[in-house]
N, C-alpha and C positions, 0 to 999 in steps of 0.2 A: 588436574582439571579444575578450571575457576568453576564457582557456583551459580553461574552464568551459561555455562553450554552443558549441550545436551549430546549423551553418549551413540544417541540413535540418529544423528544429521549428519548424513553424508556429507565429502568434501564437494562435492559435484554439484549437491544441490546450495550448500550454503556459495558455490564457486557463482550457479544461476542466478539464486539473488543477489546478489553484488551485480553482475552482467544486468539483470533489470531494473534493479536501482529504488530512488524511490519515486513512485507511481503514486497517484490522487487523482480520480475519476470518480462519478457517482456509480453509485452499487445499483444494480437491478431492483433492487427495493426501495420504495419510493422514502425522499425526504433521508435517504443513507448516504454518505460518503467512504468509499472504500480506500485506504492506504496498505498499500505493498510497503512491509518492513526489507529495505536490503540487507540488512545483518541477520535477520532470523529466515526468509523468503514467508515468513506469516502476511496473508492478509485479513488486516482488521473494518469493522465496518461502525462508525459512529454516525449517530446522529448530525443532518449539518447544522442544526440551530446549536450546540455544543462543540461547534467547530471553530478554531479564529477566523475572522474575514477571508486571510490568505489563502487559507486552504479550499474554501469553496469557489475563489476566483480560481484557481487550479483547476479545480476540478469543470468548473466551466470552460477555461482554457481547452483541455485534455477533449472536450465533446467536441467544443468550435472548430477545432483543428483537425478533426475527424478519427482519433483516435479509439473510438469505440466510445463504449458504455459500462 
């Protein structure tokens, strides 16, 4: 086992985030952008003034297009 994975992620769930991908939509907290890791299915939430340009156009994208919140 690389020092990299984790003995307790199932194949099923690491198999879902792959299937989800990655994801960049703003977080329910305001001024956050949420990213879905698909290698780990972890989602993280950064600040967007700490974000590059692209990922907040994303993230605007991911709203415009009605994909939630």
């Amino acid at each position: 086992m690389s020092s990299g994975e984790c003995p307790f992620i199932s194949w099923s769930y690491l198999e879902e985030a792959e299937r989800i991908g990655l994801v960049i939509k703003w977080s329910k907290e305001p001024s956050y952008i949420a990213i879905h890791d698909p290698t780990t299915g972890d989602w993280h939430e950064v600040l967007a003034p700490e974000c590059p340009p692209w990922v907040i156009e994303d993230a605007r994208a991911h709203k415009r297009h009605g994909r939630g919140r």
